[in-house]
C-alpha positions as CSV (number, residue, x, y, z in Angstrom):
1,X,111.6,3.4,38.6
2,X,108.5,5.4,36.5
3,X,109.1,5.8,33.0
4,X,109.1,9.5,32.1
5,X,106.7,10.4,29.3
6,X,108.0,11.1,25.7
7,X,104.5,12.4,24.6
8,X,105.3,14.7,21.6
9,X,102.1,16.9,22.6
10,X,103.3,17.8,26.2
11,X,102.6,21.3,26.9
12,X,106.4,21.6,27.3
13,X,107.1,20.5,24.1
14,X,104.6,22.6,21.8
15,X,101.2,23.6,21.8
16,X,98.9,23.4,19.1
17,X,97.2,26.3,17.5
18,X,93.4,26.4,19.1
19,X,90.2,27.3,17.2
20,X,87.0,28.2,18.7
21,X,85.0,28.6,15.9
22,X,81.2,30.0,16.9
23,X,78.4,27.3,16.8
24,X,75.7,27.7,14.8
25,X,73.2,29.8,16.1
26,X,70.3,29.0,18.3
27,X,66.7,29.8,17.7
28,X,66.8,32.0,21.0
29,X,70.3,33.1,21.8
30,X,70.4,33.4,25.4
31,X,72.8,36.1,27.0
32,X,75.8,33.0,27.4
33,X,75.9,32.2,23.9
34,X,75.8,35.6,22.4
35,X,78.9,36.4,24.4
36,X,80.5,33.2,23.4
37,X,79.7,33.2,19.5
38,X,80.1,37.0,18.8
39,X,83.7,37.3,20.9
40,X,85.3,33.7,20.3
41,X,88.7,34.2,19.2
42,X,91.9,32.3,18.0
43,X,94.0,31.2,21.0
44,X,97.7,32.9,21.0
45,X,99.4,29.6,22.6
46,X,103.2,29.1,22.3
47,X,104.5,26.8,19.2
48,X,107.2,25.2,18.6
49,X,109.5,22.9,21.6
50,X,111.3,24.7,24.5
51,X,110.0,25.0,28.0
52,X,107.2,27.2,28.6
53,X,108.4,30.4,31.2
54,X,107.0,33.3,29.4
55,X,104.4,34.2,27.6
56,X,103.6,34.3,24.0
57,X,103.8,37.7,22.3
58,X,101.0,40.0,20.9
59,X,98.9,40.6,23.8
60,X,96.1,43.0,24.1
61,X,97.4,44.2,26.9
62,X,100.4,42.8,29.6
63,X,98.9,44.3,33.0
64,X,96.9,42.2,35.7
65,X,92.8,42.6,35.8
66,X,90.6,42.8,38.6
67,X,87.8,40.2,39.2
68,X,84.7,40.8,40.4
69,X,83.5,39.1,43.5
70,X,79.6,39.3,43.5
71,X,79.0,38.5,46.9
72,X,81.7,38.7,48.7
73,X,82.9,34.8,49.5
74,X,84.1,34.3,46.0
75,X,87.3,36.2,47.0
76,X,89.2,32.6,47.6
77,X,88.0,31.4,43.6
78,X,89.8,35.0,42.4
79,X,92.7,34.5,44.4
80,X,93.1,31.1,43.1
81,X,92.4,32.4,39.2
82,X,94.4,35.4,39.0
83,X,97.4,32.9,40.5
84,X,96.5,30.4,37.6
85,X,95.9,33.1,35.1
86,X,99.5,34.4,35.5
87,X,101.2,31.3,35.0
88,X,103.0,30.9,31.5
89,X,102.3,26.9,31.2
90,X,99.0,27.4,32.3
91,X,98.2,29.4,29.6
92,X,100.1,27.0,27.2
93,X,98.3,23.8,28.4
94,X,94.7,25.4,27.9
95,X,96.0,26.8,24.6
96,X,97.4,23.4,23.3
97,X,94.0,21.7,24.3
98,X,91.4,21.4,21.3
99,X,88.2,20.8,24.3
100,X,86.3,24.1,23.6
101,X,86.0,23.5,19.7
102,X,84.7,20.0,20.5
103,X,82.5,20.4,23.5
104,X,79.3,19.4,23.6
105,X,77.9,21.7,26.5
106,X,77.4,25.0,26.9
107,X,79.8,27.2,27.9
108,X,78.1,27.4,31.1
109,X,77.7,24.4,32.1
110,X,81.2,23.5,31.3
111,X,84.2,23.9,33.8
112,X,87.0,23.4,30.7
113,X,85.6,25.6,28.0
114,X,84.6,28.3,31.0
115,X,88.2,28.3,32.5
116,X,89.5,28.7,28.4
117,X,87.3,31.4,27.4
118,X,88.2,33.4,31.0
119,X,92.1,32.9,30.0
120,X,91.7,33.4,26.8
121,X,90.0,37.0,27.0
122,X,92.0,38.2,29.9
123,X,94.8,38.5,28.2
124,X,93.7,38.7,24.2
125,X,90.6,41.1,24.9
126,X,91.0,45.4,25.7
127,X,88.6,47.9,25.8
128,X,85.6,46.3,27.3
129,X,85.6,47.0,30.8
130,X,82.5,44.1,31.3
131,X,84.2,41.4,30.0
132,X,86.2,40.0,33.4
133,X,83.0,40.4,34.9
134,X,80.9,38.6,32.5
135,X,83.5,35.7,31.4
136,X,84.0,35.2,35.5
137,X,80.9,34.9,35.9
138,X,80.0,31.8,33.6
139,X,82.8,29.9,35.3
140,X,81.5,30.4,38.5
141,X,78.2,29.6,36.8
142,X,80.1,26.4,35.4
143,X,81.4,25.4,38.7
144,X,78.1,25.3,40.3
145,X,76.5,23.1,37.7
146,X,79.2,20.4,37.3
147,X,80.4,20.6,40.8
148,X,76.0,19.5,41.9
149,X,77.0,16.6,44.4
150,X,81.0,17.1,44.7
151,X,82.3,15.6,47.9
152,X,85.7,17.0,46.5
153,X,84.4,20.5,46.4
154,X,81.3,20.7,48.7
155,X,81.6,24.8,48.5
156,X,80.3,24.3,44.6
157,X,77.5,25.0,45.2
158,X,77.3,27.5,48.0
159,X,78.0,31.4,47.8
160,X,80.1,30.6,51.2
161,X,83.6,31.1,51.7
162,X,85.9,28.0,50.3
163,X,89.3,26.5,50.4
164,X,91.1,27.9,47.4
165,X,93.4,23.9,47.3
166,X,89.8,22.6,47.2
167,X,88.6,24.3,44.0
168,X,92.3,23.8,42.8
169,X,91.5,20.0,42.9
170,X,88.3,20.4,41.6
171,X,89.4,22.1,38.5
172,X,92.4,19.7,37.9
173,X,89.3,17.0,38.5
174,X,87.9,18.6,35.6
175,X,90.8,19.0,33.0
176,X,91.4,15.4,33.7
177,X,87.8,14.2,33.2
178,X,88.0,15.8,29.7
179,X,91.3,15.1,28.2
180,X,91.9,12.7,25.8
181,X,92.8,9.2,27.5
182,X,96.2,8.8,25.6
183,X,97.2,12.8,27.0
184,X,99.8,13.6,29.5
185,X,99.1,16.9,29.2
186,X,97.9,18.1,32.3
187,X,100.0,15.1,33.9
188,X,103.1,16.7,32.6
189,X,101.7,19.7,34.0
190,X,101.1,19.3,37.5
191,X,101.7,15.5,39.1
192,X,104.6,14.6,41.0
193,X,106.0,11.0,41.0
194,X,107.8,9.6,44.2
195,X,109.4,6.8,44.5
196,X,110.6,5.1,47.8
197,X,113.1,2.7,49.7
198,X,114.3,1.7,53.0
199,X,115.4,-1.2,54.9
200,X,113.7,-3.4,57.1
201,X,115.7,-3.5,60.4
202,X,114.6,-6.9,61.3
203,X,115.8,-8.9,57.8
204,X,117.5,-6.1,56.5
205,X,116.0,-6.9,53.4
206,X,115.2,-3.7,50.8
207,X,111.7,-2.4,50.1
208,X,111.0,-0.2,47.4
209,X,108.5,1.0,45.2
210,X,106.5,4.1,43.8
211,X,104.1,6.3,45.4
212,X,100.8,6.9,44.3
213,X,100.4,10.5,41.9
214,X,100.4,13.5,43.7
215,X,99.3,17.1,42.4
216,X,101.1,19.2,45.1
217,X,103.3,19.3,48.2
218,X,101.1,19.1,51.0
219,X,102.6,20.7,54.2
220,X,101.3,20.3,57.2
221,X,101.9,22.4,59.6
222,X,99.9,21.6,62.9
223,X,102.3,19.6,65.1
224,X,105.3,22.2,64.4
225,X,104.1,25.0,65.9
226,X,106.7,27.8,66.9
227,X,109.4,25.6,64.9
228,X,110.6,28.2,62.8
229,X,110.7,25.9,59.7
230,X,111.1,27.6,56.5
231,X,109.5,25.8,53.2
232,X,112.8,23.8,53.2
233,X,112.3,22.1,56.2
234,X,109.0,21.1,55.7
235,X,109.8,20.0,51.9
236,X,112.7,17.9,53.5
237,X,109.9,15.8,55.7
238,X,108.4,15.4,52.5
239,X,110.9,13.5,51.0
240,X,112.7,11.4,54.6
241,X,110.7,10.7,57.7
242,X,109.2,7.7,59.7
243,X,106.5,5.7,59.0
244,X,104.4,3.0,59.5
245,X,105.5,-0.2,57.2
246,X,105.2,-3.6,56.7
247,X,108.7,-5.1,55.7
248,X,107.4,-7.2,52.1
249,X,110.7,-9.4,52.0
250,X,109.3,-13.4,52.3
251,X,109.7,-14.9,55.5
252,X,110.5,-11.9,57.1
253,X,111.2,-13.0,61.4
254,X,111.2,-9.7,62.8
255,X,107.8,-8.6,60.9
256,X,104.1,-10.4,61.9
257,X,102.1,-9.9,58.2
258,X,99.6,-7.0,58.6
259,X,101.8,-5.5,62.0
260,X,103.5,-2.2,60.3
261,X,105.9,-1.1,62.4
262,X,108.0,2.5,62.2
263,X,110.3,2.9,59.5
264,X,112.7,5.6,58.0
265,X,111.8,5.7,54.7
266,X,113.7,7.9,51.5
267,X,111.5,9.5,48.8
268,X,113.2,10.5,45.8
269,X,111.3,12.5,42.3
270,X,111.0,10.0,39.4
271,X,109.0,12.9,37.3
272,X,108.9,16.4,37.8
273,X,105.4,18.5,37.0
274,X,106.0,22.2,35.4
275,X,103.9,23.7,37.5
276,X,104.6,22.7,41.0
277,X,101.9,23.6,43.6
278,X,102.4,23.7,47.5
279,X,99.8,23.6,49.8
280,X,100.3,25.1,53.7
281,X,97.5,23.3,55.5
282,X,97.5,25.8,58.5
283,X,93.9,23.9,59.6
284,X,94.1,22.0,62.8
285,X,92.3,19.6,64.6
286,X,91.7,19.3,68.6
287,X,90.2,16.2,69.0
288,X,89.7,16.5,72.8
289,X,87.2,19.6,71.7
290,X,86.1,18.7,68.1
291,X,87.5,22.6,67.2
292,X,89.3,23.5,64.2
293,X,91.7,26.3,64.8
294,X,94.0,28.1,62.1
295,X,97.7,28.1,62.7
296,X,99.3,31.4,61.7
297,X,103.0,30.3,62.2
298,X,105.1,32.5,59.5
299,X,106.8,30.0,56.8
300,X,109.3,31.9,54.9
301,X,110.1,30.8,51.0
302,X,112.5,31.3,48.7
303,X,112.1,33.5,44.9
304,X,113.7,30.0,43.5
305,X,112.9,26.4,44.9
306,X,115.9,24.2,44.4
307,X,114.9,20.3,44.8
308,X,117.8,19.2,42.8
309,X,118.8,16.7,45.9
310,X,115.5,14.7,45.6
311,X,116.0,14.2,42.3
312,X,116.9,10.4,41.3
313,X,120.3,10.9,40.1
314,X,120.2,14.5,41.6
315,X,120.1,16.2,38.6
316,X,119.1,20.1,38.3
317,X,115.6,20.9,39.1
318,X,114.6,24.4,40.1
319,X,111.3,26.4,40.2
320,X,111.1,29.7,40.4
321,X,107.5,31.3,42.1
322,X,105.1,32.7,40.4
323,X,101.8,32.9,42.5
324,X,101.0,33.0,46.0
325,X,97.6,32.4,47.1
326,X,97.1,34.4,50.9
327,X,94.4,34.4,53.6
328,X,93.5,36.9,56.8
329,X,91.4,35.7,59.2
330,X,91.0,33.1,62.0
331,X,89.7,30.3,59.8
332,X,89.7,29.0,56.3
333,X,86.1,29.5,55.8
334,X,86.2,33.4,56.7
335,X,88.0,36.2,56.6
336,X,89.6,37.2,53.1
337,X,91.9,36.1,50.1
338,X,94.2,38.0,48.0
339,X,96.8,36.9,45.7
340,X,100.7,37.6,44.8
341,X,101.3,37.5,41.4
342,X,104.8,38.1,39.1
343,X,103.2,39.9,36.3
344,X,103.3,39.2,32.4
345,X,106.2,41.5,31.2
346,X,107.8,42.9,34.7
347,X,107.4,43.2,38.1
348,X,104.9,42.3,40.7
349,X,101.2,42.6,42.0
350,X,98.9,41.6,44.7
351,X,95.4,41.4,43.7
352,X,92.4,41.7,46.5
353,X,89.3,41.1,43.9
354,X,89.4,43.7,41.1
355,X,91.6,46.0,43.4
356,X,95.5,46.0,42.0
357,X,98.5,47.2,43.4
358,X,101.9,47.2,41.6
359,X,105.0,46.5,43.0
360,X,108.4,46.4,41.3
361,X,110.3,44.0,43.5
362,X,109.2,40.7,45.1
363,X,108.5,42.2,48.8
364,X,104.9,41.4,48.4
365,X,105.7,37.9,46.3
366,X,107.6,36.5,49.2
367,X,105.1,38.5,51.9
368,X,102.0,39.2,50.5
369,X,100.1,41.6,52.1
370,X,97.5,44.5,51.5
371,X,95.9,47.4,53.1
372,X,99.4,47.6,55.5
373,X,98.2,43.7,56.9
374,X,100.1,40.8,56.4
375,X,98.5,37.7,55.1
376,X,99.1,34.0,55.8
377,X,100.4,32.0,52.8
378,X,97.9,29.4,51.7
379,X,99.2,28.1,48.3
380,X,102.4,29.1,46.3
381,X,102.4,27.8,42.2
382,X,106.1,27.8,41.3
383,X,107.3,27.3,37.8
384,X,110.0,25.1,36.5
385,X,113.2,26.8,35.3
């Protein structure tokens, strides 16, 4: 069994008041750190304990904002933005960090203090229609300078199409890389603990033990083809299924050391993250003809995740969505991206770049779509109730 963290600074629990106080003034101010020394503000994270599901008060403004995609591949880094951008703990966590006070680097060459200052002003600055354009445009600036060499995110580089889960990993890289070593923080925020059993058929003997951290739910969907599964049935394979195990009980007679055989195995959640990610990996593989193919199979999803019964003593734990990430096109590196998003105050929007449309009810959340064509969901970010 993991121990659950009792870290008095999760972002769950409260989140320090942030200060990005200007640096002193260069000799020659280039065009990066004019913009960050003359329109740093104080961060309007949440205080106090309580579970983060809303937003603080005393915005600027409460409505979505359109970002700019310069060349038009960058439409997968928006998508995955505006979907991060929108969620309440999100916000929270970057408020409750002290990194862009303390940071070294300039703004643009830093991933953390670029993501901040993007969150920061997209909801705290009005009346300057530049400034998603500009503040975008040093994290993507950001990205391409830490992200020199990534095998993680090999599109850092590039002004090619991406994979929106690969820059989600690369940006959770580099939160981790710069948090303080004692922090849970973004643990608490995004990982998901497993633990496991089953029994070996040959001894009968137990096996058990704990899974290695995971950030999402991957779902694969090549070899289901024309099921019909909804998210449910696929989360269920998460958590029971057959693999390949070696039984670990000593002098076991039905198990040769080093020969796994096939084993039903139960997965149960030992710590649950606020922010729970899900990743539909519609890429598949032929390995008779070495093509990749996208699978466009239709996996409906519920407003509210319930994943009470995977639980370790099955106690409540629901997440309700917040963000769906959505691609058109016959592979992952073209066509377009668009996002779902449940707005600040009320109702719904999807978000194509810095086009907006508003919905009031969750038909596009649980559909997403734009320009009358349906999209095929590629991430959904759900929040903990």
């Amino acid at each position: 069994m993991l121990l659950r963290s009792t870290n008095k600074y999760d972002p769950a629990v409260s989140a320090p008041y942030l200060k990005t106080e200007p640096r002193p003034a260069r000799k020659h101010k280039s065009k990066v750190t004019k913009y960050r020394a003359g329109k740093s503000k104080p961060w309007k994270a949440i205080k106090g304990p309580g579970r983060v599901t809303k937003f603080p008060g005393g915005f600027k403004h409460s409505w979505p904002v359109g970002l700019t995609n310069p060349n038009g591949a960058y439409c997968y880094r928006r998508a995955l933005l505006q979907c991060l951008i929108h969620l309440p703990a999100v916000y929270n966590y970057l408020g409750s960090i002290p990194h862009q006070s303390d940071c070294e680097r300039r703004i643009s060459a830093c991933v953390v203090c670029g993501l901040q200052t993007l969150v920061n002003k997209y909801w705290n600055e009005k009346g300057r229609i530049s400034f998603p354009r500009e503040a975008v445009a040093i994290l993507d600036k950001a990205i391409r300078i830490r992200g020199h060499g990534s095998a993680m995110f090999p599109d850092a580089e590039t002004n090619n199409q991406g994979d929106p889960h690969d820059l989600f990993m690369f940006l959770h890289d580099q939160l981790e890389r710069n948090e303080f070593k004692w922090s849970t923080h973004l643990d608490r925020l995004f990982s998901v603990y497993r633990s496991y059993a089953w029994e070996c058929e040959d001894c009968g003997g137990p096996n058990q033990g704990n899974d290695p951290v995971s950030v999402y739910i991957p779902i694969p969907l090549a070899g289901s083809q024309g099921s019909g599964h909804d998210l449910d049935d696929h989360i269920e394979k998460w958590f029971y299924g057959e693999e390949n195990r070696t039984c670990n009980v000593p002098n076991c007679n039905g198990t040769t050391v080093g020969t796994p055989k096939e084993r039903e195995i139960d997965y149960w959640i030992t710590q649950s993250p606020e922010v729970l990610c899900i990743n539909l990996q519609r890429q598949a593989y032929n390995h008779v003809t070495g093509v990749t193919s996208k699978i466009h199979d239709e996996v409906p999803y519920p407003e509210v995740l319930d994943l009470s019964e995977y639980t370790e003593d099955e106690s409540e734990l629901r997440y309700r969505l917040y963000g769906v990430v959505a691609h058109r096109g016959k592979g992952a590196d073209e066509g377009h991206y668009i996002a779902s998003v449940r707005k600040h105050k009320a109702g719904f929007a999807t978000i194509s770049d810095e086009s907006l449309i508003n919905y009031a009810t969750t038909s596009r959340l649980l559909k997403p779509g734009h320009s009358k064509q349906n999209f095929d969901t590629a991430l959904l970010f759900y929040l903990k109730i």
